[in-house]
N, C-alpha and C positions, 0 to 999 in steps of 0.2 A: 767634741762634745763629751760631759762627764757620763757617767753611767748613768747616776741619776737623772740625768737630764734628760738622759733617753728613755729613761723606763717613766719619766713624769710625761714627756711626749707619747708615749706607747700608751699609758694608762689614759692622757685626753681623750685620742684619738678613740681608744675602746670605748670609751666615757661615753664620744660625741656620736661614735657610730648607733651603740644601743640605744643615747637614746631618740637617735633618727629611725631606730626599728622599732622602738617603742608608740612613736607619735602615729608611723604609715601604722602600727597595728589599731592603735585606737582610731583615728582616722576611715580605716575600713571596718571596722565594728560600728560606729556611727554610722556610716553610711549604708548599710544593713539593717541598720534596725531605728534608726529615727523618721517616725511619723508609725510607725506600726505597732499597733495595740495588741498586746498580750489575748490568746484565747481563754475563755472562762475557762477555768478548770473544773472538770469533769462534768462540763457543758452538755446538755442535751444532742444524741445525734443526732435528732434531723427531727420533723415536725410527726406531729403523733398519727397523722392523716394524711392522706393522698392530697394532692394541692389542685385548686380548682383544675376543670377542665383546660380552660383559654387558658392559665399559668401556662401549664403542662405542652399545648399546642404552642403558646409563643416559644416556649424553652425548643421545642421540636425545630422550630423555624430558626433560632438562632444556631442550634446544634449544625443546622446545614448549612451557615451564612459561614461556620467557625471552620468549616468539614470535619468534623471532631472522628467521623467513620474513618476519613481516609488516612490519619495516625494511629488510630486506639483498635483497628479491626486488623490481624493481621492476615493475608491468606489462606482463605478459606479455614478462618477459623469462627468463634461466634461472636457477634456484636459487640462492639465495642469492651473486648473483652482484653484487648491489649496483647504483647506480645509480637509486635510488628519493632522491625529492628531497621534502625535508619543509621547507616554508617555516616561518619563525620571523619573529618581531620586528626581527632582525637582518639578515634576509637569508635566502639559501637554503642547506640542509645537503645532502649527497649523500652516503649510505650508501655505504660501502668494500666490493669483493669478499672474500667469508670463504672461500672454497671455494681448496683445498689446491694452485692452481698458482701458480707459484714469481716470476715476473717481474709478476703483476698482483695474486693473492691473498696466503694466508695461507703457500704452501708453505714459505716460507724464514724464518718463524718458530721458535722453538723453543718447548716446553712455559713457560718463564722470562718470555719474551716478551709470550705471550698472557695470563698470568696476570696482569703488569706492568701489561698494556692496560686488563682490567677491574678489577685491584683499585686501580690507580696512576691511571688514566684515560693512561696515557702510550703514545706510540708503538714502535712498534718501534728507530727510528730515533732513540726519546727526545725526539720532539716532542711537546708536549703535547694531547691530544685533546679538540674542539669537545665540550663538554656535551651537545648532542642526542645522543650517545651516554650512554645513562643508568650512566654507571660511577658517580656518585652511590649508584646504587643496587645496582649489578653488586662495589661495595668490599663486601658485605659476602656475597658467598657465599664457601663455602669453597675451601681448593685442591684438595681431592681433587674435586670437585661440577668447578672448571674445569678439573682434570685430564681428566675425563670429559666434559668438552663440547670440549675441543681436539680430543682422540681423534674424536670424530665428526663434527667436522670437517674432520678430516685423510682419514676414510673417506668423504668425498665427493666425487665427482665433479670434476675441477678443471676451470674457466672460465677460459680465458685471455679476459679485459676485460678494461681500463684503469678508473679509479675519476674522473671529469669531477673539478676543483676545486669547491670551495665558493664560494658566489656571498655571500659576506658582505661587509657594510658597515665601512668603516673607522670607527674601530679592531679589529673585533669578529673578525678576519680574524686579527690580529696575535697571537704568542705571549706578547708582554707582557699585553696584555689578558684572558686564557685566563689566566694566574698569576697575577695582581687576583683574578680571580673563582673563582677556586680556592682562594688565601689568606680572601676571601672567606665564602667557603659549601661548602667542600670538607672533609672527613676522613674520610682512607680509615680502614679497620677492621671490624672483624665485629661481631655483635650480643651484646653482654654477655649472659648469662643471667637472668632476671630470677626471685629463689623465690617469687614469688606466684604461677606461674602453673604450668601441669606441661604433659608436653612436647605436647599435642597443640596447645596456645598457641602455643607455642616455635616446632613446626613451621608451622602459616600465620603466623606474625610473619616466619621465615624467607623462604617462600615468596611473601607481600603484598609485604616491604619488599624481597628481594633479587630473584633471577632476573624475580620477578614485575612488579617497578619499579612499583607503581599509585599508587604517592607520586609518581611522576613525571608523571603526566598531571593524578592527581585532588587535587594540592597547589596551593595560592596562589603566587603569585610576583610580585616585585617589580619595579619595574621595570629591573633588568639579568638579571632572568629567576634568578634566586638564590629559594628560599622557606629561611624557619625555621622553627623547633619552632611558633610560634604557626599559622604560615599550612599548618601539616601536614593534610592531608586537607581542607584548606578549600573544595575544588575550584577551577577555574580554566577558562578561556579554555584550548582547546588552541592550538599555537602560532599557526596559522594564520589563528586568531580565526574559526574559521568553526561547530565545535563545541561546547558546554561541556560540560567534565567533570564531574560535579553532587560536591558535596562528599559524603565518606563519612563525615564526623560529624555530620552534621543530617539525623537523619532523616525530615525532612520532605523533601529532595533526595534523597539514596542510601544514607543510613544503615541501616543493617541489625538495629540495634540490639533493634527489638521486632520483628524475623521470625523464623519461625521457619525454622531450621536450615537442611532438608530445603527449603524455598521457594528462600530461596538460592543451594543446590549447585544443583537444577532449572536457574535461570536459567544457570550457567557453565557447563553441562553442555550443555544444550538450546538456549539462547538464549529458551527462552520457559518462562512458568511461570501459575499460576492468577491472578497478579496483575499480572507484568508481562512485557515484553517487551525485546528491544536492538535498536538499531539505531546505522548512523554508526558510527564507530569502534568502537564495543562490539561491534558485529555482528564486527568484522575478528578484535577479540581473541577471539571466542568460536569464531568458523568456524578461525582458525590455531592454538589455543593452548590455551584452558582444556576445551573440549567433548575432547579429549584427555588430559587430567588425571586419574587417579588420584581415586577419590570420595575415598576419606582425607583425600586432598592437600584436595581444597575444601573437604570437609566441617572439615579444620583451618583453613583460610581462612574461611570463615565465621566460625569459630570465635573467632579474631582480630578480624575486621572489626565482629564485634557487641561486644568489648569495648571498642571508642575511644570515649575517652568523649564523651559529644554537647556539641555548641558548635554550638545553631544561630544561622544568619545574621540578621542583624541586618533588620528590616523596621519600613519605616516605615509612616505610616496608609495603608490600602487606599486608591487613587485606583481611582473607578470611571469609566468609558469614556462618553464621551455616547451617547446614546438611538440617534441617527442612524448612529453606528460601530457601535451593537452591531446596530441589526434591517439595514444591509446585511452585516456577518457572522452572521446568523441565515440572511439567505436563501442567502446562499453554503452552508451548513453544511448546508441543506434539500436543496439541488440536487446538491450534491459528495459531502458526508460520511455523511449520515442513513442511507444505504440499508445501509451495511457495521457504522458506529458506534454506529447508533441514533439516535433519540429524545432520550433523555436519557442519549446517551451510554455507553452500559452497553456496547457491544461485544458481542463472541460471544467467548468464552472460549474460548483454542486456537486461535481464527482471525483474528479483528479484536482488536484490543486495545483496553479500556475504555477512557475518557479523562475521564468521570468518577471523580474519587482520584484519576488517573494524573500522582504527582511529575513527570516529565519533559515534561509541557507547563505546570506551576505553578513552573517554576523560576526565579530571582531574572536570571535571563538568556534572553528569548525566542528564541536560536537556534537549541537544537534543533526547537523546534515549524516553526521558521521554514524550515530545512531541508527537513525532511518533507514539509511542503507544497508547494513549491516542488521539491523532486526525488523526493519520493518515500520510502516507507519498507520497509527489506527487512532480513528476520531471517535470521540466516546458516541456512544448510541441514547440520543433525548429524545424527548418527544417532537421537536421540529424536524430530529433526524433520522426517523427511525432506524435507517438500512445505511448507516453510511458506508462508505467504499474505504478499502484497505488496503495498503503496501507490503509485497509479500517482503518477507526478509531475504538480505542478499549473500549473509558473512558465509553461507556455505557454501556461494557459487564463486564468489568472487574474492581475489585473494586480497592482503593489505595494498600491495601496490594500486590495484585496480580499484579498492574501493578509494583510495588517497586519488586517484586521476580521475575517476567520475567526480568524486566531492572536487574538485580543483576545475573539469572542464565548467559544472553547473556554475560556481562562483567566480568565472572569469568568462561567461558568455550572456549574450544580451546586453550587454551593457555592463554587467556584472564588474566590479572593479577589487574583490575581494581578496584577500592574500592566497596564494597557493597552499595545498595540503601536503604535507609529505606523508610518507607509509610511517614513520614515528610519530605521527601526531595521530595516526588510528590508531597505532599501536595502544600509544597511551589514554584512549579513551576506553573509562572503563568498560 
């Protein structure tokens, strides 16, 4: 081949390449900003008066349906004043001040603004916002529902704090990367109606997939943290890999499918019920959020959540634990656990929770048991429950092997058919 032949090949090829880079860049700019209306510019920040009373009360009650506390507050600091940092895959996120003063929070938003933020995921400023904010989930509540959650947010107290940056890894920092992943696994919009269903569906379908976001914790995801229609309720690794979310379609996990109703609402109401209990981030969502709820409101969530249809996980042949793993987590479980849990397991109903049947030490991921063990387990404290009962932590009595053989006896006894734990899979639980 001549020179020229080659350098005419060379120059296609760069031709064809850019302008394949050219098309994915338009392409993702489209898809970032088609259907979303520009903000007026230098629009009014927000209404010149306090917004009725019921506004201000509905916006209260959705602020608890969304848990807006249990991101935007960080320990032991002031009211949703931000500054709580939720490590990810990527690096570290740090929750933004929502509270109504004007040089650090929300104040100098207007109604346009806030709406843009959750239905757009965009900023005020028209930057794009980090995913850990679940506007994923927050595009499909309505405007009057964010009408009514500005409003009570504007009635709160203002904080003047600064919001730390986000401690993210390059690229993941960058607003190119954030409009990838949004062209991606991103469309805003509300939820179509669906006529099979009548509206007490309609309402926990609203309230599961929007304000509620539980597609956001208890979904699959890939790895740039994007999930699909297939990886929907699949459950997942929460970000910090230190939890699992147990899937809500296999009810062998969390599925709810064959509960009845009234068990259910008990649990999001109480935190505890005749069958199970929460703990770890469940406990947070039930003590900030749902035990607050509206019975309707869960009772429609239930409602919901036992119609997905089931897709359980895939499991391979039982692998049973050697002899020597399981009798020293036998005598661990003798010395430690017997006196609260029992025998064979059976618990005290109300007070200790079973762990014979109990999905959440049988789940296709030993962390939460691993957890428990090791820190401890505590059911949040509602009004059904005032004094609930709590698991001391164990990591400083017991060392990784023995916590790796207790978690291994519990999930290979009763019936229990669960994979074995090794001391590298405590290890690596954060």
């Amino acid at each position: 081949m001549s020179t020229v032949s080659t350098r005419t090949l060379a120059w296609r090829t760069g031709a064809t390449v850019l302008g394949l880079v050219l098309m994915a860049a338009a392409w993702v700019a489209w898809m970032n900003l088609h259907g979303e209306e520009p903000l007026t510019a230098n629009g009014p920040a927000g209404p010149s008066g306090p917004a009725p009373k019921d506004v201000i009360d509905r916006g209260a009650y959705l602020a608890r349906a969304g848990n807006c506390l249990g991101c935007h507050t960080a320990p032991g600091g002031a009211l949703l004043a931000g500054g709580r940092e939720v490590s990810t895959p990527f690096g570290v996120v740090v929750s933004p001040n929502i509270t109504p003063d004007t040089p650090t929070g929300i104040g100098g938003w207007s109604a346009d603004a806030f709406w843009r933020s959750l239905h757009h995921g965009r900023s005020k400023d028209g930057r794009l916002l980090v995913p850990a904010c679940p506007y994923p989930s927050f595009t499909h509540v309505t405007r009057d529902d964010v009408d009514a959650l500005y409003a009570y947010l504007r009635a709160m107290p203002a904080v003047a704090k600064a919001t730390a940056p986000h401690a993210l890894r390059f690229p993941y920092h960058t607003q190119a990367a954030l409009a990838v992943w949004r062209a991606l696994y991103f469309r805003p919009g509300g939820l179509a109606p669906d006529t099979r269903h009548g509206p007490e569906w309609h309402r926990g379908r609203y309230l599961t997939l929007g304000l509620g976001h539980c597609a956001a914790c208890h979904s699959g995801r890939d790895a740039l943290g994007g999930t699909r229609k297939s990886l929907a309720f699949a459950g997942s690794l929460m970000p910090n890999g230190s939890w699992m979310a147990p899937s809500l379609a296999d009810p062998a996990e969390a599925g709810v499918q064959h509960w009845p109703r009234e068990e259910f609402v008990r649990l999001l109401k109480d935190g505890v019920s005749q069958t199970a209990s929460v703990s770890g981030p469940m406990a947070e969502v039930v003590y900030s959020s749902t035990q607050y709820l509206r019975e309707a409101d869960l009772d429609a969530m239930a409602h919901y959540l036992a119609s997905i249809p089931v897709r359980r996980q895939p499991t391979g042949e039982p692998m049973r634990a050697e002899t020597a793993v399981m009798a020293v987590g036998s005598k661990v479980y003798d010395t430690h656990c017997a006196d609260c849990h029992g025998q064979q397991g059976q618990g005290a109903v109300g007070i200790y929770p079973a762990l014979a049947g109990n999905r959440a030490v049988t789940l296709s991921s030993p962390n939460n048991v691993v957890q428990i063990i090791r820190h401890g387990g505590f059911m949040p404290t509602t009004a059904g429950n005032r004094q609930p009962y709590g698991m001391p932590p164990y990591g400083q009595v017991l060392t990784s092997d023995e916590v790796a053989a207790v978690a291994t006896f519990i999930r290979q006894s009763w019936g229990h058919t669960a994979s074995p734990v090794s001391t590298l899979d405590v290890l690596r639980v954060q």
